[in-house]
TIVO-2410 file (N, C-alpha, C; in nm, 3 decimals):
# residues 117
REC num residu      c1      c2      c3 atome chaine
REC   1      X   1.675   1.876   2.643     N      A
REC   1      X   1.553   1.845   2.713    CA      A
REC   1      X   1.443   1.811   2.612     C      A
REC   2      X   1.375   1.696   2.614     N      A
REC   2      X   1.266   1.642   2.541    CA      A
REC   2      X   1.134   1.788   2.586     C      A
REC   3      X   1.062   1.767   2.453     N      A
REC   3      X   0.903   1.840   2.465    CA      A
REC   3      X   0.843   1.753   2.488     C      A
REC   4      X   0.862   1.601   2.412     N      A
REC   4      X   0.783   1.526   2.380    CA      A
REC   4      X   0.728   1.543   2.549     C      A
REC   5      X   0.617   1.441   2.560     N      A
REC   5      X   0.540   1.389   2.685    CA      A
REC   5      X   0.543   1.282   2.729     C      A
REC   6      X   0.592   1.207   2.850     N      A
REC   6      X   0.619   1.065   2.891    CA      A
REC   6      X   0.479   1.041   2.830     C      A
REC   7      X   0.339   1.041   2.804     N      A
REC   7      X   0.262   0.950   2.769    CA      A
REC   7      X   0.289   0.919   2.598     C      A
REC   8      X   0.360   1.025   2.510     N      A
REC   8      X   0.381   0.986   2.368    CA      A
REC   8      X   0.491   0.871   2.365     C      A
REC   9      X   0.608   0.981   2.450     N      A
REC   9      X   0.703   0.852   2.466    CA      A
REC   9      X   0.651   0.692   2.443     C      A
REC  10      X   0.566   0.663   2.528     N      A
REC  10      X   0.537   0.512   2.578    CA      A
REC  10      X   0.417   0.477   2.451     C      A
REC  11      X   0.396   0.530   2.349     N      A
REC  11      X   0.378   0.465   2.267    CA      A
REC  11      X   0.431   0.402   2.134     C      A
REC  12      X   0.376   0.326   2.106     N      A
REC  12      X   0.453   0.258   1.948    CA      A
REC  12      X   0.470   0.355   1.862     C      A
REC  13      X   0.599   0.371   1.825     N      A
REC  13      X   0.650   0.440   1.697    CA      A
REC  13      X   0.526   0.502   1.573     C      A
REC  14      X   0.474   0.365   1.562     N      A
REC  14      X   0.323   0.367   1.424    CA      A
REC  14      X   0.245   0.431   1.506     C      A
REC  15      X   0.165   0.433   1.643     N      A
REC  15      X   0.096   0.506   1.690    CA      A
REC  15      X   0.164   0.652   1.696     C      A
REC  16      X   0.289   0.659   1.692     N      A
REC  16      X   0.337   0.801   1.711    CA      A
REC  16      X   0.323   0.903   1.591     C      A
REC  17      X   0.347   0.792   1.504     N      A
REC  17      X   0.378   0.864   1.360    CA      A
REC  17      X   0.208   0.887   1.301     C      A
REC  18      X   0.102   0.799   1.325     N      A
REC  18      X  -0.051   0.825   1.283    CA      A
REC  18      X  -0.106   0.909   1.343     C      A
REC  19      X  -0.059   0.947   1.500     N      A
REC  19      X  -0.117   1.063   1.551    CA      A
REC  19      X  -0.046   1.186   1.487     C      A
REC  20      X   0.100   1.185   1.464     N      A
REC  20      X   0.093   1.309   1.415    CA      A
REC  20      X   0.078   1.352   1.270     C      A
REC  21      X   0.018   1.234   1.177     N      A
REC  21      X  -0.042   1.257   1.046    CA      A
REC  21      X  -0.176   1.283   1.058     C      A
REC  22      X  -0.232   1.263   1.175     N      A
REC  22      X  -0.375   1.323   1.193    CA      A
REC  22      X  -0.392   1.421   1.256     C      A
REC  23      X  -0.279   1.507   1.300     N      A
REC  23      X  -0.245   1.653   1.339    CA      A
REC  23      X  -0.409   1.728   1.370     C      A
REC  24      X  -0.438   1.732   1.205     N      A
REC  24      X  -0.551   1.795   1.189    CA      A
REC  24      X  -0.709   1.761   1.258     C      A
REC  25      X  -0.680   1.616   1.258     N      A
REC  25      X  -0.795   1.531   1.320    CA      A
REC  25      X  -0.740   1.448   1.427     C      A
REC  26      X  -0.739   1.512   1.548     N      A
REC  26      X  -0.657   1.414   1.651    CA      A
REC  26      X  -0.757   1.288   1.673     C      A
REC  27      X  -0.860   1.272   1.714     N      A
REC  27      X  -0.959   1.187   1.712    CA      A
REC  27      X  -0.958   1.092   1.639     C      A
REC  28      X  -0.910   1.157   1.517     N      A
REC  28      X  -0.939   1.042   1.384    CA      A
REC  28      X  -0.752   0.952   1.346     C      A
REC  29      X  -0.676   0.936   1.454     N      A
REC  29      X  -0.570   0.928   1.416    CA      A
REC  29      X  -0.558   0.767   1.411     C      A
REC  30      X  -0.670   0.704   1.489     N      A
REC  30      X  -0.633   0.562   1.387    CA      A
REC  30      X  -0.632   0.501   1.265     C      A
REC  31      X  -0.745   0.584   1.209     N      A
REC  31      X  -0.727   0.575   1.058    CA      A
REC  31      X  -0.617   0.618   0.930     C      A
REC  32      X  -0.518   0.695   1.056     N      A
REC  32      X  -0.412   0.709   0.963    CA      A
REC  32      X  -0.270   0.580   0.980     C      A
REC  33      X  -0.306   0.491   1.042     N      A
REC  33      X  -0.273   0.373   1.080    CA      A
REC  33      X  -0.191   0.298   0.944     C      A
REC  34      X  -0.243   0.292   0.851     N      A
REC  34      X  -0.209   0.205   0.738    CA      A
REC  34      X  -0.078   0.368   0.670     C      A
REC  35      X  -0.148   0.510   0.697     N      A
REC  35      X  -0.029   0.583   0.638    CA      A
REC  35      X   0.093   0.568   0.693     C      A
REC  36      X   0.096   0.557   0.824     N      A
REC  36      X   0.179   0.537   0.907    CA      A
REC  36      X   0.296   0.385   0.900     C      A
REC  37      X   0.208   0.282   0.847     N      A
REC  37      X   0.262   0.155   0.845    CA      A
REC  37      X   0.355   0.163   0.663     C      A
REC  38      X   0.262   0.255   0.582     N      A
REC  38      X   0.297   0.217   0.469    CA      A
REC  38      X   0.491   0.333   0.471     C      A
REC  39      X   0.460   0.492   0.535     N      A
REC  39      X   0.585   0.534   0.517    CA      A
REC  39      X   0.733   0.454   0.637     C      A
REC  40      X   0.692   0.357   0.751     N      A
REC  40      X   0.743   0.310   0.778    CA      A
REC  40      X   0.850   0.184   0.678     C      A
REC  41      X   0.763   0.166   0.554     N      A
REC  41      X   0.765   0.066   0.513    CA      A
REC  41      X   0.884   0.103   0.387     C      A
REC  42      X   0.891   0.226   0.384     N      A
REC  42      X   0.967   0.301   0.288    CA      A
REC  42      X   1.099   0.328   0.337     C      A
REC  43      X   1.088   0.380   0.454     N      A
REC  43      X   1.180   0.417   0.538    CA      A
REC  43      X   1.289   0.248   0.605     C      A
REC  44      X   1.238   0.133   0.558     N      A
REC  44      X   1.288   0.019   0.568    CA      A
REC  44      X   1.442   0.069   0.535     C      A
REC  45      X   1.461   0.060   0.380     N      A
REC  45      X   1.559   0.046   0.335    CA      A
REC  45      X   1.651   0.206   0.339     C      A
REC  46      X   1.772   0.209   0.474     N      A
REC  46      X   1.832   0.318   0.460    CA      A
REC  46      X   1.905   0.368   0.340     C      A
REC  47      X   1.908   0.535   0.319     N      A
REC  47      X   1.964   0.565   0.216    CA      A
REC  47      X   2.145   0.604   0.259     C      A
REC  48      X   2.212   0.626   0.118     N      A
REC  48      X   2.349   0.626   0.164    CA      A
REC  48      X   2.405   0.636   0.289     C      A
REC  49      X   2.383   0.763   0.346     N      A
REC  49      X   2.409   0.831   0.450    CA      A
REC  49      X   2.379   0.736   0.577     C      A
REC  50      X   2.234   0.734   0.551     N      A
REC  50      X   2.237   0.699   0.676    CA      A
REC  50      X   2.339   0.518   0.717     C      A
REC  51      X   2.342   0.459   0.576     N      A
REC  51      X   2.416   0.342   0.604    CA      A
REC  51      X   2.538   0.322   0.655     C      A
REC  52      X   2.611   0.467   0.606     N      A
REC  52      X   2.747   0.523   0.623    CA      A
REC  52      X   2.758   0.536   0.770     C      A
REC  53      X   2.687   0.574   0.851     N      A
REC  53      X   2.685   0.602   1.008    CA      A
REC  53      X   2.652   0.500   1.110     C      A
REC  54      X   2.540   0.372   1.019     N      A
REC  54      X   2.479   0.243   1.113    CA      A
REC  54      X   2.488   0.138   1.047     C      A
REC  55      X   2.452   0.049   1.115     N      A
REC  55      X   2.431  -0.100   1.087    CA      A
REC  55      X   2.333  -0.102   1.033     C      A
REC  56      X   2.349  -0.128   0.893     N      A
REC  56      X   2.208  -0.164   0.795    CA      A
REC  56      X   2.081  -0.242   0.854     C      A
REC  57      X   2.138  -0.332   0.908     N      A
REC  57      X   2.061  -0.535   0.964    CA      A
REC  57      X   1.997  -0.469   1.063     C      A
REC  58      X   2.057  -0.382   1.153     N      A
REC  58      X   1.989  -0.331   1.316    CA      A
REC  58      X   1.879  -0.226   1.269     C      A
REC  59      X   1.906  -0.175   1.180     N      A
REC  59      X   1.811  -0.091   1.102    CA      A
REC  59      X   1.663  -0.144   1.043     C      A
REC  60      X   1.671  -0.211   0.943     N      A
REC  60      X   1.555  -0.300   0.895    CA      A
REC  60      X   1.519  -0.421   1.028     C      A
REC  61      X   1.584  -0.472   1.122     N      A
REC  61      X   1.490  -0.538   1.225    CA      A
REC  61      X   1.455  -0.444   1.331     C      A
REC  62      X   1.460  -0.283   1.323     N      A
REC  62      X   1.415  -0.209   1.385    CA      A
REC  62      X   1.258  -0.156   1.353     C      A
REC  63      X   1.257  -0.123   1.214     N      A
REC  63      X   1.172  -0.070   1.152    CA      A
REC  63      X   1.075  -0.211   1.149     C      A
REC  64      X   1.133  -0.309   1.111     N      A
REC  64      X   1.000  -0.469   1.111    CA      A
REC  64      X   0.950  -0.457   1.237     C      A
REC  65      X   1.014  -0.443   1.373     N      A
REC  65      X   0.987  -0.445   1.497    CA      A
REC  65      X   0.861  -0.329   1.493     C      A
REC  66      X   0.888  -0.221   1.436     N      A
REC  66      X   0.810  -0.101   1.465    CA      A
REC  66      X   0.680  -0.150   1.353     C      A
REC  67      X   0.681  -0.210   1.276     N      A
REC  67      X   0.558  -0.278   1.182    CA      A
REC  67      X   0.501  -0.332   1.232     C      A
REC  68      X   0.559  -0.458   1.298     N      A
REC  68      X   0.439  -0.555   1.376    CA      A
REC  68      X   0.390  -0.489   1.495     C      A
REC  69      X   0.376  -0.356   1.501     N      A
REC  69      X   0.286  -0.320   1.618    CA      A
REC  69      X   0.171  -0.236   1.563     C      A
REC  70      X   0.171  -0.280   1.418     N      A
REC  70      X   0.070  -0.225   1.335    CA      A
REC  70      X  -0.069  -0.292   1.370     C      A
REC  71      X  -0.029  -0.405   1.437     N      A
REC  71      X  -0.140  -0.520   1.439    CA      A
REC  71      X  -0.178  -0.436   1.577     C      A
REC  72      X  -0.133  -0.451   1.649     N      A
REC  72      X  -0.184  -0.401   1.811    CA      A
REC  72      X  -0.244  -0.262   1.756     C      A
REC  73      X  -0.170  -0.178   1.707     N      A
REC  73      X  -0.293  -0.044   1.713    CA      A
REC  73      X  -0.395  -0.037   1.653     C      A
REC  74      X  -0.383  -0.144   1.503     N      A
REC  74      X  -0.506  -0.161   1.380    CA      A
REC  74      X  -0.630  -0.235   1.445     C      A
REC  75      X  -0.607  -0.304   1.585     N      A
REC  75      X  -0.718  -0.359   1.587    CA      A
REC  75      X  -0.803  -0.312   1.696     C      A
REC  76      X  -0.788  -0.183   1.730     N      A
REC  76      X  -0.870  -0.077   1.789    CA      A
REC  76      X  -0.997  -0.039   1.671     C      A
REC  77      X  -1.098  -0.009   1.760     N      A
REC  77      X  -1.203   0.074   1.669    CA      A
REC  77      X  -1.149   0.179   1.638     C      A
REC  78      X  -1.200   0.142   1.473     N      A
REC  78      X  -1.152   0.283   1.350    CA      A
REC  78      X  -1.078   0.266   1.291     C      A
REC  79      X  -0.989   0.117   1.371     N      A
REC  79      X  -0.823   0.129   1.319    CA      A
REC  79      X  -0.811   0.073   1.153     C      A
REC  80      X  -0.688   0.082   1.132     N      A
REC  80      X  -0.664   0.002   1.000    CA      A
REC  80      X  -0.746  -0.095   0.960     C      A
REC  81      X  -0.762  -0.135   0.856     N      A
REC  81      X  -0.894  -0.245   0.805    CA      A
REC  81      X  -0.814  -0.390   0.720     C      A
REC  82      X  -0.662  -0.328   0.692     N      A
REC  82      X  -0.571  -0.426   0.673    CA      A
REC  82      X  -0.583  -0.512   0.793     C      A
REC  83      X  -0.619  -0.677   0.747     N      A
REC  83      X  -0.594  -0.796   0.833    CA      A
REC  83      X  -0.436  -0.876   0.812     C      A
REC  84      X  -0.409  -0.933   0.932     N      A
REC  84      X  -0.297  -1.006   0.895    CA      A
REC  84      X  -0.278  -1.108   0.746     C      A
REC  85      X  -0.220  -1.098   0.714     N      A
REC  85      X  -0.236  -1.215   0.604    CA      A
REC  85      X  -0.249  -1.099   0.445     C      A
REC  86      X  -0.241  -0.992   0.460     N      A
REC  86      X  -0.206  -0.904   0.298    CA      A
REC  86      X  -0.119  -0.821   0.334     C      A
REC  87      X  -0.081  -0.718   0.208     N      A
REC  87      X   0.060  -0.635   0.238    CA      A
REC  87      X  -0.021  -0.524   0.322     C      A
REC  88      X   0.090  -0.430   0.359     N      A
REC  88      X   0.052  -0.315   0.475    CA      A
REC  88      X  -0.044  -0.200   0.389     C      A
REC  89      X  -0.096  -0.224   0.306     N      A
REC  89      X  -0.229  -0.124   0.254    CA      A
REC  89      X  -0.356  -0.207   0.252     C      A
REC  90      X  -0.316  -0.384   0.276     N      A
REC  90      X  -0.433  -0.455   0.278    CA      A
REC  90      X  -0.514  -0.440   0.171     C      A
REC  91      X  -0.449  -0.459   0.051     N      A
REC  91      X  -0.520  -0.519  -0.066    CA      A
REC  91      X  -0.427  -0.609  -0.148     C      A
REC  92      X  -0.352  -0.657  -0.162     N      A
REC  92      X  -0.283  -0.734  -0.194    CA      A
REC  92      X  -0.295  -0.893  -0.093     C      A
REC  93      X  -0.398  -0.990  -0.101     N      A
REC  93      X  -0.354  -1.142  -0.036    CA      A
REC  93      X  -0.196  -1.199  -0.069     C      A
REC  94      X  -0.198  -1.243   0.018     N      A
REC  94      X  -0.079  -1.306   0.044    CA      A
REC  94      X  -0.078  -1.469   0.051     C      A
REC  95      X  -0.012  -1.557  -0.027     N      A
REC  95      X  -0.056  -1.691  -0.018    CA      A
REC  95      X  -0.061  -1.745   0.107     C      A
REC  96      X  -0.116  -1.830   0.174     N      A
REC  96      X  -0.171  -1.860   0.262    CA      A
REC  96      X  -0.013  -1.980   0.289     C      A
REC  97      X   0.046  -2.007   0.242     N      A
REC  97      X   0.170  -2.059   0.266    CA      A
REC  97      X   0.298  -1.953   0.307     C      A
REC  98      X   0.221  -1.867   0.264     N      A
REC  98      X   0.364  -1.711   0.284    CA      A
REC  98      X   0.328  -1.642   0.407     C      A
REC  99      X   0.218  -1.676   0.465     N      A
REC  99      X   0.180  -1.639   0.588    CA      A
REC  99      X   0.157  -1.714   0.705     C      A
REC 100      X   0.211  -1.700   0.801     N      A
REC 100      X   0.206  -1.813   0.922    CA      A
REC 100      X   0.160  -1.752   1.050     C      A
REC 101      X   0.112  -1.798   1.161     N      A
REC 101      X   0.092  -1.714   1.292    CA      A
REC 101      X   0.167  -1.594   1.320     C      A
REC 102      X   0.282  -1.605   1.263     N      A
REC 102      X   0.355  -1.487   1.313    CA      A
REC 102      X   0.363  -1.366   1.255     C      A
REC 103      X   0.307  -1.240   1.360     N      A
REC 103      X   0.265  -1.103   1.246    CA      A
REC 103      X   0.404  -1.068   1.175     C      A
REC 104      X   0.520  -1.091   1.183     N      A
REC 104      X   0.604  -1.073   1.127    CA      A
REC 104      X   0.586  -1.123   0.958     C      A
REC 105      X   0.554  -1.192   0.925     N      A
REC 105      X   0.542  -1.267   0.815    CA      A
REC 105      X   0.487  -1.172   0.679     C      A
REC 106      X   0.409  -1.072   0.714     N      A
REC 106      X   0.347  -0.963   0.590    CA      A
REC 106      X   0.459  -0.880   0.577     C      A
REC 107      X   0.565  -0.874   0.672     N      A
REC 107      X   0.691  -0.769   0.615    CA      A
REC 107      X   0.819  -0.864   0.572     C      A
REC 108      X   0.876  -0.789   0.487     N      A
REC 108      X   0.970  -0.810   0.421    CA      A
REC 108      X   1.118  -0.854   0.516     C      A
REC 109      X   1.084  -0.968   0.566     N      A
REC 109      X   1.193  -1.006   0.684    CA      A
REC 109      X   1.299  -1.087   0.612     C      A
REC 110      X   1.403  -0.998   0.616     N      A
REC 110      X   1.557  -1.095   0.568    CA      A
REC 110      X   1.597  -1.211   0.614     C      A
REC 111      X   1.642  -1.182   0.773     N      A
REC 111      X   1.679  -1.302   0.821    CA      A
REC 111      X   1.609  -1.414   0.941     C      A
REC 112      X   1.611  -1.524   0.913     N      A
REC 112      X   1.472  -1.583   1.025    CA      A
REC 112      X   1.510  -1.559   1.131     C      A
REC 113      X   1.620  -1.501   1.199     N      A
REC 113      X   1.604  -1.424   1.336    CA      A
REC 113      X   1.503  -1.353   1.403     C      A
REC 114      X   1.484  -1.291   1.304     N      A
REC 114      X   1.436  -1.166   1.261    CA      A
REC 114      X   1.269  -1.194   1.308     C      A
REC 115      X   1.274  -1.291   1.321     N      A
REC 115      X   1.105  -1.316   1.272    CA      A
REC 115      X   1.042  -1.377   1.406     C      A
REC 116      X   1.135  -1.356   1.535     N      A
REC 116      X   1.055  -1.386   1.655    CA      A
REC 116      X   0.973  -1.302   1.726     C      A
REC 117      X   0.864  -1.340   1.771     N      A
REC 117      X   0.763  -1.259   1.853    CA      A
REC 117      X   0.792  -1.178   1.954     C      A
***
């Protein structure tokens, strides 16, 4: 039996994971938005184990999927201050040729499947 709450359930992964890095400051949990995007961003590439049990590919277009909803929660008041178009801490630009309409484009997308809206 889940604790969780059908209203956590129904949110984005990154909203799930910034609210509970702001544990301490529930209020303030959009600003943990970019912490949230950056350990997602780590968690990309599975380690042994877990490769041993899944599909690598279903894995990393899971976690990209769960990135580009960085944009939908960052652009709430308070939220992240990273804009589309730099890496997920938003200080790094990104050439303006390496970036296209699609929020997919700031993550590290393997295959152009991968890269639909």
């Amino acid at each position: 039996m889940s604790r969780r709450s059908p209203a956590m359930e129904q949110r984005t992964l990154i909203e799930r994971l910034a609210r509970h890095l702001a544990t301490g400051s529930p209020d303030q949990w959009q600003d943990r938005v970019a912490d949230a995007a950056s350990i997602l961003a780590i968690m990309k590439d599975p380690d042994p184990a877990m490769r041993e049990v899944g599909d690598e590919s279903q894995w990393r277009a899971m976690i990209d999927a769960a990135l580009r909803e960085r944009w939908t929660v960052a652009t709430s008041p308070g939220g992240d201050q990273a804009e589309p178009g730099t890496d997920e801490e938003g200080e790094i630009s990104l050439p303006r040729d390496g970036v296209t309409d699609n929020r997919a484009d700031w993550v590290h997308v393997h295959d152009p499947q991968e890269k639909s809206s």
